[in-house]
C-alpha positions as CSV (number, residue, x, y, z in Angstrom):
1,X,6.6,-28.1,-63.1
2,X,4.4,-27.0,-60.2
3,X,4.8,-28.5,-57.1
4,X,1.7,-30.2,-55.3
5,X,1.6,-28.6,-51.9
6,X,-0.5,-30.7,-49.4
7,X,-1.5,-29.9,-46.1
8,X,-2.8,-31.7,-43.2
9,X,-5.1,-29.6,-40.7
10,X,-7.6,-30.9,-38.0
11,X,-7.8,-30.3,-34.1
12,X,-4.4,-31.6,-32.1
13,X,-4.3,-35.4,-31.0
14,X,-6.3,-36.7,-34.0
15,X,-3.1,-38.6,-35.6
16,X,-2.0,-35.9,-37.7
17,X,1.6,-36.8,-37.5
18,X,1.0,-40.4,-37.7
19,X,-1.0,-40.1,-41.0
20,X,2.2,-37.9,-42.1
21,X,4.3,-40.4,-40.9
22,X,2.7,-43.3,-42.9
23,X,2.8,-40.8,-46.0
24,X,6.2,-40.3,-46.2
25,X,7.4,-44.1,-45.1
26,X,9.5,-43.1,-42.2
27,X,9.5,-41.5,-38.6
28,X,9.9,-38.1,-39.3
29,X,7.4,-36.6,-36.9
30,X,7.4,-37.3,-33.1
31,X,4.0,-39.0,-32.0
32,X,2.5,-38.9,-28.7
33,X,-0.6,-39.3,-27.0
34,X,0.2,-35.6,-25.6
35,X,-1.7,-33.2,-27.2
36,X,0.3,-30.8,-29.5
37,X,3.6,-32.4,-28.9
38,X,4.6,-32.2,-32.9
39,X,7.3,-29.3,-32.7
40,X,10.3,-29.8,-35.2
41,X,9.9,-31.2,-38.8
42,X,6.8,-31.1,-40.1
43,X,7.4,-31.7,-44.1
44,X,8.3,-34.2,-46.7
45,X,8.4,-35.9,-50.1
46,X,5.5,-38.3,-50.9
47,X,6.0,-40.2,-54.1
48,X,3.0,-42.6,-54.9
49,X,2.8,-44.1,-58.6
50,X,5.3,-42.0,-59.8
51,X,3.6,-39.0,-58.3
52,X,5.1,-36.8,-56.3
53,X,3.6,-34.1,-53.7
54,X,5.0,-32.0,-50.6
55,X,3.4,-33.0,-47.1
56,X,3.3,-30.0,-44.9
57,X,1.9,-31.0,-41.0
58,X,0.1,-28.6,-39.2
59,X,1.1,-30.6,-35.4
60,X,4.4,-28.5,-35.3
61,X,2.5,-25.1,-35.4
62,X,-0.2,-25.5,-32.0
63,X,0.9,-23.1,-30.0
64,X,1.9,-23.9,-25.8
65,X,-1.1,-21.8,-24.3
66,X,-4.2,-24.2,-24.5
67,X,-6.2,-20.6,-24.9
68,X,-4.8,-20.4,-28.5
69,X,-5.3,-23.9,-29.3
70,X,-8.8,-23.0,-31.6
71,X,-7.3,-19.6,-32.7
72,X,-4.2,-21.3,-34.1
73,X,-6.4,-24.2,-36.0
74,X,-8.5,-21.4,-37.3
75,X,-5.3,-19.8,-38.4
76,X,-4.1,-22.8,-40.1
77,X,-7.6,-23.7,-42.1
78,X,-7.4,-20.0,-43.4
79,X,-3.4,-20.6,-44.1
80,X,-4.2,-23.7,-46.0
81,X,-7.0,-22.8,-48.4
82,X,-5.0,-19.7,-49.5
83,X,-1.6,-21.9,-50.2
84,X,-2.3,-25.1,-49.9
85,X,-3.5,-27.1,-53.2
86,X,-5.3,-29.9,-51.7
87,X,-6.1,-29.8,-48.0
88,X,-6.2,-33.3,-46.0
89,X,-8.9,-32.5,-43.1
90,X,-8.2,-35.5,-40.5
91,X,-10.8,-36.4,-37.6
92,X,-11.6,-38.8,-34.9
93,X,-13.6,-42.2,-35.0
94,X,-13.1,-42.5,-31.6
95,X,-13.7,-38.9,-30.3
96,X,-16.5,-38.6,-32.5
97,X,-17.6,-35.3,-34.0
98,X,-16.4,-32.2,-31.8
99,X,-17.7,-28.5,-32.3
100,X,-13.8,-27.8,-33.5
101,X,-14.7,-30.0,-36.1
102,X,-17.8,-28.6,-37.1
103,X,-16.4,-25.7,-37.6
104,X,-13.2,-26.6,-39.8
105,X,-16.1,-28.6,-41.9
106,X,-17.9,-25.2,-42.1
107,X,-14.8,-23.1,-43.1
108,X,-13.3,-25.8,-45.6
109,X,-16.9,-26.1,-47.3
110,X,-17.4,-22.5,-47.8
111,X,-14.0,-22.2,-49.9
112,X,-13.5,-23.8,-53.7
113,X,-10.5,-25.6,-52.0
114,X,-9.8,-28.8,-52.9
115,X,-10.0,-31.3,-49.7
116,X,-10.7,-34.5,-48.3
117,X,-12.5,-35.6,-44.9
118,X,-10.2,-38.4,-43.3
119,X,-11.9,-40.0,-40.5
120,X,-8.8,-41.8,-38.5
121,X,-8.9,-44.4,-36.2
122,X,-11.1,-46.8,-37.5
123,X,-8.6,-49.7,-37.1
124,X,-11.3,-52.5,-38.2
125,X,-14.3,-52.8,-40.8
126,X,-16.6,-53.3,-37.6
127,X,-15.5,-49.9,-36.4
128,X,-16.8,-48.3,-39.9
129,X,-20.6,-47.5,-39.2
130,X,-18.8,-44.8,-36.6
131,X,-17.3,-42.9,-39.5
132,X,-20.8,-42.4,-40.7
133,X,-21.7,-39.4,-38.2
134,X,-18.8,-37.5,-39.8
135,X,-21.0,-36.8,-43.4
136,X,-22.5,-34.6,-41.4
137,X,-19.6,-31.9,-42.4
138,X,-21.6,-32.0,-45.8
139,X,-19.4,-34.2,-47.6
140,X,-20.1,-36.4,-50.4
141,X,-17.2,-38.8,-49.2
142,X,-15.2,-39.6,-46.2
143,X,-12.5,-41.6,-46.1
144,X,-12.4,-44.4,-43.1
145,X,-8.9,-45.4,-42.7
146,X,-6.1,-46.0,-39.6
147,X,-3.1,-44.1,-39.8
148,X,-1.3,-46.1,-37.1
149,X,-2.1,-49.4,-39.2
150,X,-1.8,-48.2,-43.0
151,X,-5.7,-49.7,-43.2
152,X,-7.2,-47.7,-46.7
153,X,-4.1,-46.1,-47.3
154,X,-3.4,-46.5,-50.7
155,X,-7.3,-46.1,-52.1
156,X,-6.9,-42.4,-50.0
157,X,-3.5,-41.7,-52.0
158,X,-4.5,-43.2,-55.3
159,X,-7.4,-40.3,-55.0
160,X,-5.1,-37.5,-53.4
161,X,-2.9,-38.2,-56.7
162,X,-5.5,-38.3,-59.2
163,X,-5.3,-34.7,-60.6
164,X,-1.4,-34.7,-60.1
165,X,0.5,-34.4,-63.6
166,X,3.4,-37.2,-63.3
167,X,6.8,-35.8,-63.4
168,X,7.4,-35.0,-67.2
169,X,11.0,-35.8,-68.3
170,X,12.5,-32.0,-69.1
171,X,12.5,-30.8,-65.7
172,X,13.4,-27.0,-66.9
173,X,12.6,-25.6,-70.2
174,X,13.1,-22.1,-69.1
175,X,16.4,-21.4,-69.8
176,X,16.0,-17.6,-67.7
177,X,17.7,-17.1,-64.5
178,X,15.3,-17.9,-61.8
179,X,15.8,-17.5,-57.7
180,X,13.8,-17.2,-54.9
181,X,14.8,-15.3,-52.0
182,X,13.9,-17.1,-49.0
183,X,14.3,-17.2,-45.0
184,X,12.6,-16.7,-41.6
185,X,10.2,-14.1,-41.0
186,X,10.9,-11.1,-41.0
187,X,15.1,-10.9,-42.3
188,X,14.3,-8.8,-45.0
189,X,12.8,-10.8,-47.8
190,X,10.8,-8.2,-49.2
191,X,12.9,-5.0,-48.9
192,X,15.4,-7.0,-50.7
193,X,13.0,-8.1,-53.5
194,X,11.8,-4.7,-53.5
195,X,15.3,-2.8,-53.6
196,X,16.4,-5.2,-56.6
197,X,13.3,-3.9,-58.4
198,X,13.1,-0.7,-57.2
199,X,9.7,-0.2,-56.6
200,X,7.3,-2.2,-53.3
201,X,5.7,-4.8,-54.3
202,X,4.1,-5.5,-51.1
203,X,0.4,-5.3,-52.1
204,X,-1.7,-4.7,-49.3
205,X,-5.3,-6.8,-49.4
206,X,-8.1,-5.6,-47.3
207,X,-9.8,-9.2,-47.0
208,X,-9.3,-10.5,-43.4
209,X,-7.0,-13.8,-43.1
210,X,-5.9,-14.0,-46.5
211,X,-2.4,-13.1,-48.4
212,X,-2.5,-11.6,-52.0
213,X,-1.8,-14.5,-54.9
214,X,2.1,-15.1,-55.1
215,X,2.8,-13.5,-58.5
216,X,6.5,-13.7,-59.5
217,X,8.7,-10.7,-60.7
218,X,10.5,-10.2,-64.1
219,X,13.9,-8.0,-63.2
220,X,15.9,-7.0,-66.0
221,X,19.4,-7.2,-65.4
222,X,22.3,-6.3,-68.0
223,X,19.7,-7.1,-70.9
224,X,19.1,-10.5,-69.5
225,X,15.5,-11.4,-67.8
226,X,15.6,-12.7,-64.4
227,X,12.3,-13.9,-62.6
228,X,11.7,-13.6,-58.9
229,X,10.0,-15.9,-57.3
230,X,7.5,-15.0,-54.9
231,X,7.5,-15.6,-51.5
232,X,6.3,-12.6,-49.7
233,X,5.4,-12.5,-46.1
234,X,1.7,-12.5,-44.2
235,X,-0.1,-9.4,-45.1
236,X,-1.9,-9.3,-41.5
237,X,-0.7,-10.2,-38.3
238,X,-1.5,-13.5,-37.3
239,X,-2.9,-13.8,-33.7
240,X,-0.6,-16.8,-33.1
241,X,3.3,-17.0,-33.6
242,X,3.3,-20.3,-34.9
243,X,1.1,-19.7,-37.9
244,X,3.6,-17.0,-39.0
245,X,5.9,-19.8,-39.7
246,X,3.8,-22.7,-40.8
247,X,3.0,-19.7,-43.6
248,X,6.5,-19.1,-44.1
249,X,7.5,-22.8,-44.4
250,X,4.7,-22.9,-47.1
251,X,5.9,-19.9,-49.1
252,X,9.3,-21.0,-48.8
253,X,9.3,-25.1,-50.1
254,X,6.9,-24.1,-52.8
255,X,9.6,-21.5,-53.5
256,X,12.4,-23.7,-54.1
257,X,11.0,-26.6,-55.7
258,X,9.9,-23.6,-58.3
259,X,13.7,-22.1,-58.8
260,X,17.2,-23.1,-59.8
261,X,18.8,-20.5,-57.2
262,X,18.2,-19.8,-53.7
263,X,19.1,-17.2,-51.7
264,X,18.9,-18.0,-48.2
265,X,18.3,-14.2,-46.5
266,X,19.6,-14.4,-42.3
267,X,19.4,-11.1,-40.6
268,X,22.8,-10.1,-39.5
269,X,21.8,-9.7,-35.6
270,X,19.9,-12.8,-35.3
271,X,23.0,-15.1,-36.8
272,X,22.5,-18.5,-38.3
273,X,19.7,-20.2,-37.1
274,X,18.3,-23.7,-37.0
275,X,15.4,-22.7,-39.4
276,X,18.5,-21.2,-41.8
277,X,19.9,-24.7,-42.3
278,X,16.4,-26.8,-42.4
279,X,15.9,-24.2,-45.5
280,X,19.1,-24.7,-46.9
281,X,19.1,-28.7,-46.7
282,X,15.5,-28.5,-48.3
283,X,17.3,-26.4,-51.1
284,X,20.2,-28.9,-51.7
285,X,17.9,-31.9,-51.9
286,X,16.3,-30.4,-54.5
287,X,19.8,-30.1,-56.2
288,X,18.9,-26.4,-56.3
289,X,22.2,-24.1,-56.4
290,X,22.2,-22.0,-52.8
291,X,23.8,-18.5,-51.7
292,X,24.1,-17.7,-48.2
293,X,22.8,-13.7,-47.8
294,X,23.4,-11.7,-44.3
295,X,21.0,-9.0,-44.7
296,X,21.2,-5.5,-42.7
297,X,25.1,-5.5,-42.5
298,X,25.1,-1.9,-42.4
299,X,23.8,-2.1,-38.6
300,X,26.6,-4.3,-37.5
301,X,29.5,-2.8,-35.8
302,X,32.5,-4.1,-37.7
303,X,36.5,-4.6,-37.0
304,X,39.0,-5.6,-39.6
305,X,37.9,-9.2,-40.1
306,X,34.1,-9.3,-38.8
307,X,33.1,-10.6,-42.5
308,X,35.5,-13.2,-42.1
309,X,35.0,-14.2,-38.8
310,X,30.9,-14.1,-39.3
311,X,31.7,-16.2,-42.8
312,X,33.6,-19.0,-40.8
313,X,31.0,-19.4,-38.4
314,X,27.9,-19.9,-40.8
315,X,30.3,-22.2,-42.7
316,X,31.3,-24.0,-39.5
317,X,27.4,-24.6,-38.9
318,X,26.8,-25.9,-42.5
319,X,29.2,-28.5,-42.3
320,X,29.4,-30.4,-45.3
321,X,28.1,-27.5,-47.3
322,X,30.1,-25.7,-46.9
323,X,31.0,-25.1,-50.4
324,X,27.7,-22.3,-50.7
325,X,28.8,-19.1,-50.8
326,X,28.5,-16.4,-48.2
327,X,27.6,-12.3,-49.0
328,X,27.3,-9.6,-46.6
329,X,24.4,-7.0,-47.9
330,X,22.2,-4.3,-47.1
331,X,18.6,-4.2,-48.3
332,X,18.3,-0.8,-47.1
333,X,21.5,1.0,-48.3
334,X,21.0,-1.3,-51.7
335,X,25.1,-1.9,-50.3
336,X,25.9,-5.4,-52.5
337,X,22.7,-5.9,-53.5
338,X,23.6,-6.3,-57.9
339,X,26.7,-8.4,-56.6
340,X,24.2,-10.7,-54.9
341,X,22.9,-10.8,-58.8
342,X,25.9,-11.5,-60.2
343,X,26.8,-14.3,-57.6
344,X,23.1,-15.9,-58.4
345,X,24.4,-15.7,-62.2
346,X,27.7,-17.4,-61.1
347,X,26.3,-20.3,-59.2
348,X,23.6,-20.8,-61.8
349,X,25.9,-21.3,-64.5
350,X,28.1,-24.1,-62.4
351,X,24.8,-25.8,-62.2
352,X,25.0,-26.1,-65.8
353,X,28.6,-26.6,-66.4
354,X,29.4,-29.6,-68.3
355,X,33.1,-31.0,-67.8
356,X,34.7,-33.0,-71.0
357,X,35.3,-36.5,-70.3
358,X,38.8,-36.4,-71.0
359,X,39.7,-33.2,-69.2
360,X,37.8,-34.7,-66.3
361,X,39.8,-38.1,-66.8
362,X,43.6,-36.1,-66.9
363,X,42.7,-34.5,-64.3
364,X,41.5,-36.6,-61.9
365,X,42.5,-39.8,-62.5
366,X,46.4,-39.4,-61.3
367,X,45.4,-37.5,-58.2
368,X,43.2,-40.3,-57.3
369,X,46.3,-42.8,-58.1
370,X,48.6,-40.6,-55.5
371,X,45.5,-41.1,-53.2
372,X,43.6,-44.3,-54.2
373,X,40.7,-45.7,-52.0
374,X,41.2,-47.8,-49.2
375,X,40.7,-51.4,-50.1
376,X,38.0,-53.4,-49.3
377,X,36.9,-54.8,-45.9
378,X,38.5,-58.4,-47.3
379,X,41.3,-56.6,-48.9
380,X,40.8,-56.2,-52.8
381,X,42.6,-53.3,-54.1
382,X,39.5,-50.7,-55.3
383,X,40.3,-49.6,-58.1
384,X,38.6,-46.2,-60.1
385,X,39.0,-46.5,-64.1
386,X,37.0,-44.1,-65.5
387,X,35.1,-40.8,-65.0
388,X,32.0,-39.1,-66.7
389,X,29.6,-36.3,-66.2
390,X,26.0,-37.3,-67.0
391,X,23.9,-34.9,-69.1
392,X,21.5,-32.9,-66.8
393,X,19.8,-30.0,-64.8
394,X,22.4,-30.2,-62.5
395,X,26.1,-31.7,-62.0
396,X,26.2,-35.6,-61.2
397,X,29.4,-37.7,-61.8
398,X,29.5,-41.0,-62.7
399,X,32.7,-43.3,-61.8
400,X,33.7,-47.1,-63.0
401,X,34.7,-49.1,-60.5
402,X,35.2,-52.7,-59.8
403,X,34.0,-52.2,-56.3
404,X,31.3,-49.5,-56.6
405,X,29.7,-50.9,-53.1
406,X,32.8,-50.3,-51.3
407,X,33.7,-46.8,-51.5
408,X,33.7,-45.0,-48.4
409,X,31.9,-41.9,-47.4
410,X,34.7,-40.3,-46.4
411,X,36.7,-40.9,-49.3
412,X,33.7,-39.8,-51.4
413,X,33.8,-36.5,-49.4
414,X,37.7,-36.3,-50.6
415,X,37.0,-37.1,-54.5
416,X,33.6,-34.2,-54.0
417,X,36.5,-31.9,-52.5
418,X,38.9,-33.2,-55.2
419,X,36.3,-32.1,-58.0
420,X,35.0,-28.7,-56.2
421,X,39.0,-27.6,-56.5
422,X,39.9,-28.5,-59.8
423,X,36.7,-27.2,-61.4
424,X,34.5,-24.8,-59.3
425,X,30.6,-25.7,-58.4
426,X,30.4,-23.0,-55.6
427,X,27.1,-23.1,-54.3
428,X,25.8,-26.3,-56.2
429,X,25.1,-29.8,-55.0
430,X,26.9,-31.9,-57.0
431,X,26.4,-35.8,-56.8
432,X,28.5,-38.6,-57.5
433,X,27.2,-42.5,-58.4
434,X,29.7,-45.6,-58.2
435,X,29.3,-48.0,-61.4
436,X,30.7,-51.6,-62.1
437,X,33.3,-51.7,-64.4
């Protein structure tokens, strides 16, 4: 199913972030009264009547230099109507109509995108009738709300969601192999996409500002089809450096809400970056299976155990996940590239694998008896009777319990570990749910 990519644009210090904020239910986005102050995570999940969208918020991406501050909103307007579905326009009461405005109004009506006029700030029904200069921008509807107090929230979602298809029970039909390669700008992303199919697919378009429509490639590997999703980089240099990745972070989380594999692409002499594991925890909440690729590995100097070394660090850095798998490759010399293939094919499968009760049951059950759970915090004995896997698109584990609240995260780490050696899942999130028994 296709992910609902909505995007919030409009000048800085119009409550941008706190309208994102109130979307998503939680604090995600710093809020200040300073002027382009959003800088780190700037997306999330919004679920409204058993709908679901992404958020993206444009704060994160105003650039320092107050110069650029119009270029860079510009940017974004142009960056939303080519790969946003809906766009959320956000202005305000209390400012009143600016020239910025204006303009956004001018570009968003002369596209056939999708988008709503959100005039913030209006905290009380008296403050209403100054919403009413903003139908100037030529719309046929504006929506008077306040962010900061929730005020006509849920008549502005019910309307964002109307066109979105609920989530229909069988998540993947398609039974082909298909990945996305993703990462920061400019690690690789399409040599790599182009090497595997050995041709470029980097179609140039002449029109200014806009990308070419993501198409996705068929690649036929060992007689099996395997489609590559598209997530191709800007076409023309942005003017501003933050636009380059508020298009990238577009590309990318419509990119793995649309797979079953990721390939996380780093470039060999930049390392493991912040961005790197931002993509990656994206990926594993979507239960998505994940490979780790170092890109340009040829250009690295190496000594007898700089793979390993390089491996332990990235793994280090990923904590917890550190169960995804690692590959050194070269785009350019094609050095690893099919191996990358047959690792996607690997961890796609584990995300499928189904474990027999019983086998699951002999197996784990008497390592869990040498190494039971602590008991509780008023001293029962937990006790663990019984283990399942649960049909689905990816691995979860289901265990009886007579204390299912009172399992400890560490000791669910040790029973994850437990089932990760005794039956594989590299590269796949795998879940576990406590039941009473």
């Amino acid at each position: 199913m296709k992910t609902t990519i909505v995007v919030i644009v409009g000048r800085p210090n119009v409550g941008k972030s706190t309208l994102f904020n109130r979307f998503i239910g939680k604090k995600e986005a710093i809020v200040h009264d300073t002027s382009g102050v959003t800088r780190d995570r700037n997306y999330g999940d919004v679920e409204w009547a058993g709908k679901e969208f992404k958020l993206i918020d444009t704060g994160g991406y105003v650039p320092n230099s107050p110069d650029l501050f119009e270029t860079a909103i510009r940017e974004q307007v142009q960056i939303a109507i080519t790969e946003a579905d809906v766009v959320l326009f956000v202005v305000d009461a209390k400012t009143g109509l600016t020239p910025v405005d204006i303009e956004i109004g001018k570009i968003l009506r002369s596209s056939n995108k999708k988008y709503f006029l959100i005039v913030n700030k209006v905290d009380t029904e008296k403050m209403e009738p100054q919403a009413a200069d903003f139908y100037s921008l030529g719309v046929d509807r504006l929506y008077d709300i306040s962010a900061i107090q929730g005020r006509k929230i849920g008549d502005l979602l019910d309307d964002i969601t109307a066109d979105i298809p609920a989530k229909p029970e069988d998540e993947e039909p398609d039974e082909r192999l298909k990945l996305a390669i993703v990462g920061r700008p400019n690690v690789g992303k399409s040599s790599l996409t182009n090497a595997l199919l050995g041709h470029d697919r980097s179609i140039v378009t002449n029109i200014p500002g806009t990308t070419r429509d993501s198409v996705d490639s068929i690649l036929k590997y060992h007689g099996q089809e395997i489609v590559l999703v598209d997530t191709a980089g800007l076409r023309k240099k942005k003017k501003v450096e933050e636009n380059v990745e508020f298009f990238s972070t577009i590309r990318t989380l419509r990119a793995i809400a649309e797979t079953k594999v990721v390939i996380v692409l780093i470039d060999a002499k930049e390392g493991f970056e912040k961005q790197d594991q931002k993509i990656i925890d994206e990926a594993v909440k979507r239960r998505k299976a994940v490979i780790v690729a170092v890109n340009k590995w040829d250009l690295i100097e190496k000594e007898t155990n700089t793979a390993h070394t390089f491996e332990v660090a990235i793994k280090e850095k990923m904590g917890n996940l550190d169960y995804i798998p690692v590959i050194f490759i070269s785009a350019l010399t094609k050095q690893r590239i099919y191996k990358l293939i047959d690792l996607a094919y690997e961890v796609f499968n584990s995300r499928k694998k189904q474990i027999p009760t019983s086998e699951l049951n002999d197996t784990l059950l008497p390592e869990i008896e040498r190494n039971p759970p602590p008991s509780t915090g008023s001293g029962k004995e937990i006790k663990i009777k019984y283990i399942t896997q649960a049909q689905g698109t990816y691995p979860v584990f289901l265990f009886f319990t007579n204390y299912p609240k009172d399992i400890p995260d560490n000791y669910k780490r040790y029973l994850e570990n437990l089932i990760r050696k005794k039956f594989g899942f590299e590269g796949v999130s795998v879940v576990l749910s406590f039941k009473n028994k």
